[in-house]
C-alpha positions as CSV (number, residue, x, y, z in Angstrom):
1,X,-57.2,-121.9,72.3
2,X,-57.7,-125.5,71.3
3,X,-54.0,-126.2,72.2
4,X,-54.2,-124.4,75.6
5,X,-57.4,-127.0,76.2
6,X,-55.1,-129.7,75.2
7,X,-52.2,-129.0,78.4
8,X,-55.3,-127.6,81.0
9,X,-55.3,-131.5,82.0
10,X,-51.5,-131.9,82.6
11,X,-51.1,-128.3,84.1
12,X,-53.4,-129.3,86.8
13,X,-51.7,-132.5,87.4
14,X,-48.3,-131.0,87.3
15,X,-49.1,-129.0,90.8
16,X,-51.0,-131.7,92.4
17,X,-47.7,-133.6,92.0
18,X,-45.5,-130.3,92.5
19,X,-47.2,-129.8,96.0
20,X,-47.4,-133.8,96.6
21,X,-44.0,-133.8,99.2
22,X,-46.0,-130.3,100.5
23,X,-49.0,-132.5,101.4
24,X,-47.0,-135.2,103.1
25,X,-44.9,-132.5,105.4
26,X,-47.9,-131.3,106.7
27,X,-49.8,-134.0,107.8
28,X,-46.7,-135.2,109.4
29,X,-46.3,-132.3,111.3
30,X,-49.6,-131.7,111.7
31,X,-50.0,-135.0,113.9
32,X,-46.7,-133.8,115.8
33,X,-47.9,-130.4,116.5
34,X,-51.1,-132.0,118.2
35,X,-49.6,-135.1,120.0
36,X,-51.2,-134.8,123.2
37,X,-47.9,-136.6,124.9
38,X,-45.9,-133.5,123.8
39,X,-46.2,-130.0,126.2
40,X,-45.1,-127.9,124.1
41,X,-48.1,-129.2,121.8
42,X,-50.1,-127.3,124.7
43,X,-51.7,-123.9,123.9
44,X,-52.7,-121.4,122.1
45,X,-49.7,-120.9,119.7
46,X,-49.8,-125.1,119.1
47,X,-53.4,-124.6,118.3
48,X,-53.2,-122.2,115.7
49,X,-49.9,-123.9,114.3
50,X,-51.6,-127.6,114.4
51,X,-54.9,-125.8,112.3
52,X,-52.8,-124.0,110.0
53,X,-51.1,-127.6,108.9
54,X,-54.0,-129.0,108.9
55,X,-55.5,-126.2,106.4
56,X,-52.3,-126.7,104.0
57,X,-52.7,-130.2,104.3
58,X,-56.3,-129.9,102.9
59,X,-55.1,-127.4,100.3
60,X,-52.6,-129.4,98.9
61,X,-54.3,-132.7,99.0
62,X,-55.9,-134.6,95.6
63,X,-58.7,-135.8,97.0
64,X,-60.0,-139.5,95.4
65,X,-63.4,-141.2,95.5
66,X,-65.2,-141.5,98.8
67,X,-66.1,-144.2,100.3
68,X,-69.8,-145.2,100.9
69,X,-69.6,-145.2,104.6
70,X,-73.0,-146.7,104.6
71,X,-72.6,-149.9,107.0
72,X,-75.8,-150.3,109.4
73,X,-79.1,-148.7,109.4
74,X,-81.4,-148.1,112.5
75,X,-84.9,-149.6,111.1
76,X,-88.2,-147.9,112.4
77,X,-88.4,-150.1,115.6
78,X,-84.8,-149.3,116.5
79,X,-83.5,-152.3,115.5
80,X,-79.7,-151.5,113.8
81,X,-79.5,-153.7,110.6
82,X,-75.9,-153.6,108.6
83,X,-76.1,-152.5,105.0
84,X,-73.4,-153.7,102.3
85,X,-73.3,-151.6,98.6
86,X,-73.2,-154.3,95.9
87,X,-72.9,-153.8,92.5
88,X,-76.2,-155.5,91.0
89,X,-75.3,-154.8,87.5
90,X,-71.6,-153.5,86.3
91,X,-71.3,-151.6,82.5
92,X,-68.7,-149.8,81.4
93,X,-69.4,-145.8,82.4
94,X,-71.8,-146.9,85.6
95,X,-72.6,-149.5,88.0
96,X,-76.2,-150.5,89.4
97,X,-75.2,-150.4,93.2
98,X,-77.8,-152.2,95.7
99,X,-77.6,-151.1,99.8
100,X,-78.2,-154.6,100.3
101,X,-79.6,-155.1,104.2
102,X,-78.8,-158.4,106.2
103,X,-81.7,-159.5,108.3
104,X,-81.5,-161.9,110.5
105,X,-85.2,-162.5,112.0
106,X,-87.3,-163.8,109.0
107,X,-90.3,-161.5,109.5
108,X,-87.8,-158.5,109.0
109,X,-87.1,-160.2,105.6
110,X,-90.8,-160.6,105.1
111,X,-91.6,-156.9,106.0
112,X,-88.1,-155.8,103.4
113,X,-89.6,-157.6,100.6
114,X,-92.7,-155.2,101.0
115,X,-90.9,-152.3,101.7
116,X,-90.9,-150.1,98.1
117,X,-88.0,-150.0,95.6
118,X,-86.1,-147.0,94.8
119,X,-83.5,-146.0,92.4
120,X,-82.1,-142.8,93.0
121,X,-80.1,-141.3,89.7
122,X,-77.5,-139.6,90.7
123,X,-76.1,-136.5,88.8
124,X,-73.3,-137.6,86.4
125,X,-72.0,-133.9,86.7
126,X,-68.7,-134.1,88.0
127,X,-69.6,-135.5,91.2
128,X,-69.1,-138.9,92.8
129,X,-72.4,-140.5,93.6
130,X,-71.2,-140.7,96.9
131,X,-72.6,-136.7,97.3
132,X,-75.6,-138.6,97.6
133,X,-75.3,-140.6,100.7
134,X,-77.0,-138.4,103.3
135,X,-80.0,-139.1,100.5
136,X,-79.0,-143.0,100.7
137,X,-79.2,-142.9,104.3
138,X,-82.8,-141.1,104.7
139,X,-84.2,-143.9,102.4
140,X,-82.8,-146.7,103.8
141,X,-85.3,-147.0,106.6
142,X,-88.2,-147.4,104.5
143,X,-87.1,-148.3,101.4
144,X,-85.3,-150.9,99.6
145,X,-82.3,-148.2,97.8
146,X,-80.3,-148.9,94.6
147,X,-78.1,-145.8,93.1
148,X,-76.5,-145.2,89.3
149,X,-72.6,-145.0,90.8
150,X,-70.9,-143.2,87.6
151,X,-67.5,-144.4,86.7
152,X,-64.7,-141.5,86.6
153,X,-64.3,-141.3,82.7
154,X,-60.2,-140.7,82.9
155,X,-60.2,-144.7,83.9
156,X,-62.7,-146.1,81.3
157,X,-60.1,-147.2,78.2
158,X,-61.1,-145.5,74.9
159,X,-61.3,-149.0,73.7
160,X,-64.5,-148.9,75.2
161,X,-66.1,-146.5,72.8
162,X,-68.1,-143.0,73.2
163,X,-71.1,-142.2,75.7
164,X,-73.8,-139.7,74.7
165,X,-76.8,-138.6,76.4
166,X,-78.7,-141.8,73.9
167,X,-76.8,-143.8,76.0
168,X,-77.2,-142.7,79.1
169,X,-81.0,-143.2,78.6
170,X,-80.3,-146.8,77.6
171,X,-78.5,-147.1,80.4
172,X,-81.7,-145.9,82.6
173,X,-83.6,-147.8,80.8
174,X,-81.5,-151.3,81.1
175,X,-81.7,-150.4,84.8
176,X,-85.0,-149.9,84.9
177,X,-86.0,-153.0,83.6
178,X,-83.3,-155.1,85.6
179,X,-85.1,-153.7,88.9
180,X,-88.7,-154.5,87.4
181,X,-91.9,-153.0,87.8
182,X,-93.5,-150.9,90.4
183,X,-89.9,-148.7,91.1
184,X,-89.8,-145.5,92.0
185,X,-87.4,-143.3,90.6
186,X,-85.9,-140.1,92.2
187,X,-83.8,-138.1,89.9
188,X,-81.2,-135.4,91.5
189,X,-80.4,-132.1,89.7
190,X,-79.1,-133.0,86.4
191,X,-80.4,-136.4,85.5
192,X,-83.9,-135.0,85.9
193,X,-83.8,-134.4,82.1
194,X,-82.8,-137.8,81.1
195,X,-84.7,-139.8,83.1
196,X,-88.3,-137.7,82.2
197,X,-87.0,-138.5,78.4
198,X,-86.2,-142.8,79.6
199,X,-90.1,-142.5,80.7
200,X,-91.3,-141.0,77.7
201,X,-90.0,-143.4,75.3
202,X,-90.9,-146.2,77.4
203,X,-94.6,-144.7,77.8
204,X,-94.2,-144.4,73.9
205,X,-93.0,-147.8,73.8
206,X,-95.7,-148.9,76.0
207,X,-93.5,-151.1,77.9
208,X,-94.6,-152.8,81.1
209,X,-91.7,-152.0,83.0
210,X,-92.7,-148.1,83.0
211,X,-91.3,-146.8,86.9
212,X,-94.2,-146.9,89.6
213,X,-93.2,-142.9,90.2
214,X,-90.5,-140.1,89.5
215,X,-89.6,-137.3,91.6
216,X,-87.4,-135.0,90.0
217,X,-85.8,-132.5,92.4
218,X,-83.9,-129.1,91.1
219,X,-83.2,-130.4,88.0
220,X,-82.8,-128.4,84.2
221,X,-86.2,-129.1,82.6
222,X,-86.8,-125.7,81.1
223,X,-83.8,-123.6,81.7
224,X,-85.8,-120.5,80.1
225,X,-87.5,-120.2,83.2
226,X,-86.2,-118.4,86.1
227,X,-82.6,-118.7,84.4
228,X,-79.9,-118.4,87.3
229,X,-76.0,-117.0,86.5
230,X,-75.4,-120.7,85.9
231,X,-78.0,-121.1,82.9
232,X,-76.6,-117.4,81.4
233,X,-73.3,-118.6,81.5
234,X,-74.1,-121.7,79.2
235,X,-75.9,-119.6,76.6
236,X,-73.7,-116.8,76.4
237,X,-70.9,-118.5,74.3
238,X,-71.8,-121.1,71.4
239,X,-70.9,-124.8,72.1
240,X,-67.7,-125.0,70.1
241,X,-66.4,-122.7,72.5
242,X,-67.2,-124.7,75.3
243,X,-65.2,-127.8,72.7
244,X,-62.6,-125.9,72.0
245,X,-61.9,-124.4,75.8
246,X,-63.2,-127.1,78.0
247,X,-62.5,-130.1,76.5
248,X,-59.7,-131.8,76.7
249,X,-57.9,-135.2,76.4
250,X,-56.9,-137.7,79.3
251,X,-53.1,-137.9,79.7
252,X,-51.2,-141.2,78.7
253,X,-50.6,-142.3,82.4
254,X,-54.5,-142.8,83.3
255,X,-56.2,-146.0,81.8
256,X,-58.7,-143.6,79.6
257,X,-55.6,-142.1,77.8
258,X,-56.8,-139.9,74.6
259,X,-60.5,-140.0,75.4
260,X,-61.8,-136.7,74.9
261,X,-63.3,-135.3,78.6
262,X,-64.4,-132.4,80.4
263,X,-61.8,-132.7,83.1
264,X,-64.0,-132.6,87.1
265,X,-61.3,-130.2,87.7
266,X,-63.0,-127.5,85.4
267,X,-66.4,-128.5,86.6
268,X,-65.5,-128.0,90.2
269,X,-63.9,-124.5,89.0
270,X,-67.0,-123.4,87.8
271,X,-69.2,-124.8,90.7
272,X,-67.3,-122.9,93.1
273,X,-66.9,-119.3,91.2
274,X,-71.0,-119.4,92.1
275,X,-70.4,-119.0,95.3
276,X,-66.6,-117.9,95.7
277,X,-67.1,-115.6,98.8
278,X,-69.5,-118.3,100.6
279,X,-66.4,-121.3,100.1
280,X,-63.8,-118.7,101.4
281,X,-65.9,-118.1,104.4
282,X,-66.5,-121.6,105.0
283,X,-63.0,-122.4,104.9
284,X,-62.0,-119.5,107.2
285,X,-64.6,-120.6,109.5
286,X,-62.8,-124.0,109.3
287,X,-59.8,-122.2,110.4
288,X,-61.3,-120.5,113.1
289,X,-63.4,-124.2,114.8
290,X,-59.9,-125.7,114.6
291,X,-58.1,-123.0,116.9
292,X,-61.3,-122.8,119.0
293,X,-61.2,-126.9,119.4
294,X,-64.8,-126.9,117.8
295,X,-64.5,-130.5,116.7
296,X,-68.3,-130.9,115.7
297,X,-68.0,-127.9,113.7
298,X,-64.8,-128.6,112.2
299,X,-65.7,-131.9,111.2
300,X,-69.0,-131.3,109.3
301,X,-67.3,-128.6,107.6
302,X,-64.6,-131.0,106.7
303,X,-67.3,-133.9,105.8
304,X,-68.6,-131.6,103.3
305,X,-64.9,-130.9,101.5
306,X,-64.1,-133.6,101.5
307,X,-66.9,-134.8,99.0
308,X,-67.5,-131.7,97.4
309,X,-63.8,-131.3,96.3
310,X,-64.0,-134.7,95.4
311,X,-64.4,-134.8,91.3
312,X,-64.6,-137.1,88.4
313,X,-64.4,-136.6,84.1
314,X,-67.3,-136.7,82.0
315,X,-67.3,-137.7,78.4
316,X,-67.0,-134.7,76.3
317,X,-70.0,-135.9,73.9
318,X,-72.1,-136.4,76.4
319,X,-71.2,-133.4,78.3
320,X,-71.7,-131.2,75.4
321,X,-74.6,-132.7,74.5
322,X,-76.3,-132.2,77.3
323,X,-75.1,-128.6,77.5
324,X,-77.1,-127.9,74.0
325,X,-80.4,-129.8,74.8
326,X,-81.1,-128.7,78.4
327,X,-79.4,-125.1,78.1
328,X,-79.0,-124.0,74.6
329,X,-81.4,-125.3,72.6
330,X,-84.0,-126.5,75.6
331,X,-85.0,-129.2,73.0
332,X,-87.6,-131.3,75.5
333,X,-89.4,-128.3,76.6
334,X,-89.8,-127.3,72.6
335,X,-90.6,-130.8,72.0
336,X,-87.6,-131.6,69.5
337,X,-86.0,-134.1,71.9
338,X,-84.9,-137.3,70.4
339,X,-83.8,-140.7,71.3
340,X,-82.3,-143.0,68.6
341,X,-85.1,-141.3,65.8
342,X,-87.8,-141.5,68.5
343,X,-89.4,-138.4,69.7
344,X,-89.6,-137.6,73.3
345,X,-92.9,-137.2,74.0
346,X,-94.0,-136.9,78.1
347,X,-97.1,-136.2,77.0
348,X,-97.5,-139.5,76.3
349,X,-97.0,-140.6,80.2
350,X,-99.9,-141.9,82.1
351,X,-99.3,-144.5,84.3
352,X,-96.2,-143.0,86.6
353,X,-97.0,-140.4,89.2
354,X,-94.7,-137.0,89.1
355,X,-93.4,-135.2,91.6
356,X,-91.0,-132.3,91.6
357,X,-88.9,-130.8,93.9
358,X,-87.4,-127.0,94.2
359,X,-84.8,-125.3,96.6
360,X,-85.8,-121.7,96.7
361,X,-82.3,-121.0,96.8
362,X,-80.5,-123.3,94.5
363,X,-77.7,-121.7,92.1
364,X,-78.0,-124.0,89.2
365,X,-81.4,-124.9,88.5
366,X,-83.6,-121.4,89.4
367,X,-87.5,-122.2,90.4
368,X,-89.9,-122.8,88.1
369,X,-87.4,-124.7,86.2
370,X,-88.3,-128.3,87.5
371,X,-92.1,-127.5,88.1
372,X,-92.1,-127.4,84.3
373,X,-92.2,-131.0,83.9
374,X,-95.6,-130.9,85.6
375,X,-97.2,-128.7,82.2
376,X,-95.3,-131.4,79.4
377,X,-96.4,-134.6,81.4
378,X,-100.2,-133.4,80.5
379,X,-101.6,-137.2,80.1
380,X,-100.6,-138.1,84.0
381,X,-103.8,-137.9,85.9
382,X,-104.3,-134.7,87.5
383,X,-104.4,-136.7,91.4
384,X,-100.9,-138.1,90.4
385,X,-99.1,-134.7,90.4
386,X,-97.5,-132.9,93.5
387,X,-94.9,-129.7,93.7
388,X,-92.8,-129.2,97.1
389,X,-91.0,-126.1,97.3
């Protein structure tokens, strides 16, 4: 089994490059199937032929990093303010990306500088940060937005050494000390776990640069409750089978060549087998806007594809490391989390206000699962705690 783990990475590859001239066909005859200067591109049968290229275009497409897309902001009062991502602090698996805003007038700079600072922690999951950017966009109004933009591990040269969940919390916690005091952090899905953990330590630590506020929404604090088919599926097989079958090594044409990874590929995979029969019919309604000419349809439902199919690597220690303390052993609920021989202790967090958020619906982290943060973080002042389902 390890050996078929070894070729999952180049199999994959081998079609994307197999249906490569595919890909390019169709979206040239796509475009001359629905040239409006053509007649014959008028009608019924053109429709349907123009969105069935378009559908094997999408299907046979390797989809890259997204762009932000995050250029201007309308302010409060209406005013439209342009917004430029900036990386305020590079390292090697993540960068510290600002949504810098250029005002012109100098008491809209006055009124930014009190506007509250917010770092929203984005899942490193498989995902691009860029899933986050409706998020981005909500905040930016009110609030002065950084994001953690994770680096797609295939491209990070082994040279550069190993990244385990101990790092990922000094990574938080280099972050949050380069932003300062009084920041709020909001934590999305996965990273809930390590950034109530970054807290602790620095509540432990008693260090003066403890965030202002976290809000941790859907995220895997105590996977025993509520567990959903996602949590089942991580317990039901030990973690060397999740080594030996999902793990696998970057091929020698990426920069990252030999580092040890849990291809996005497989992530996606799994993602989507959650909700197989809700994808197919999203894609056959896709179909079905594109024959109709339902371009507002058709292009949220392509907006959403796009990203979502969108996938990067994660570093197999990290990855499995985090699959045995949030869903296999549930070490910070238990309290047997540790950082670097410290314990994690959120009982030991007083001065940051909690807040958690649950989607009665979500797949992967089932209710009750966040909330539990509110029953370890016992020393935060009862007026200080809030739960939005």
């Amino acid at each position: 089994m390890k050996f078929e783990a070894e070729w999952l990475y180049y199999m994959n590859d081998a079609r994307s490059f197999a249906l490569a001239p595919m890909n390019i066909w169709a979206s040239f005859a796509r475009q001359a199937v629905n040239n409006p200067f053509v007649p014959t591109t008028i009608g019924d049968s053109a429709r349907k032929m123009g969105a069935g290229l378009e559908m094997m275009e999408r299907f046979t497409r390797r989809f890259g990093k997204p762009a932000w897309g995050v250029d201007s902001v309308k302010m409060e009062d209406g005013t439209e303010v342009k917004i430029t991502p900036k990386v305020v602090e590079s390292r090697p698996f993540c960068d510290l990306l600002h949504f810098e805003k250029h005002l012109q007038r100098s008491e809209d700079k006055k009124k930014l500088k009190n506007q509250p600072r917010v770092l929203l922690v984005a899942p490193m999951s498989g995902h691009y940060a860029t899933l986050l950017r409706g998020t981005v966009q909500a905040f930016l109004p009110n609030n002065d937005v950084y994001i953690t933009d994770w680096k797609n591990c295939r491209d990070i040269p082994l040279a550069v050494g190993t990244f385990t969940l101990d790092d990922y919390i000094d990574y938080l916690m280099a972050f949050f000390h380069e932003l300062g005091p009084n920041l709020h952090i909001v934590a999305v899905c996965q990273p809930s776990v390590p950034v109530l953990a970054t807290v602790s330590i620095m509540a432990a630590l008693k260090d003066h640069h403890q965030p202002f506020s976290m809000t941790l929404m859907g995220g895997p604090i105590d996977t025993r409750e509520n567990p959903t088919k996602a949590n089942v599926s991580a317990c039901e097989r030990p973690l060397w089978w999740f080594e030996e079958n999902i793990i696998a090594s970057v091929p020698f044409y990426y920069p990252g060549f030999m580092r040890r990874v849990c291809p996005g590929f497989l992530m996606l995979t799994g993602f989507m087998s959650l909700n197989m029969d809700r994808h197919m019919d999203a894609h056959a309604g896709l179909y079905q806007h594109l024959i109709k000419g339902d371009d507002e349809s058709a292009t949220a439902s392509k907006k959403f594809y796009d990203e979502y199919l969108s996938v990067m690597d994660l570093p197999a220690e990290y990855f499995l490391e985090s699959m045995r303390t949030s869903f296999q052993e549930h070490l910070l609920p238990k309290g047997h989390m540790m950082w670097r021989s410290h314990a994690v202790r959120p009982q030991l967090i007083k001065d940051t206000a909690l807040m958690t958020v649950e989607g009665e619906l979500d797949d992967i982290s089932g209710v009750g699962q966040t909330k539990a943060a509110h029953i370890l973080c016992s020393g935060i002042h009862p007026g200080k705690h809030k739960h939005h389902l």
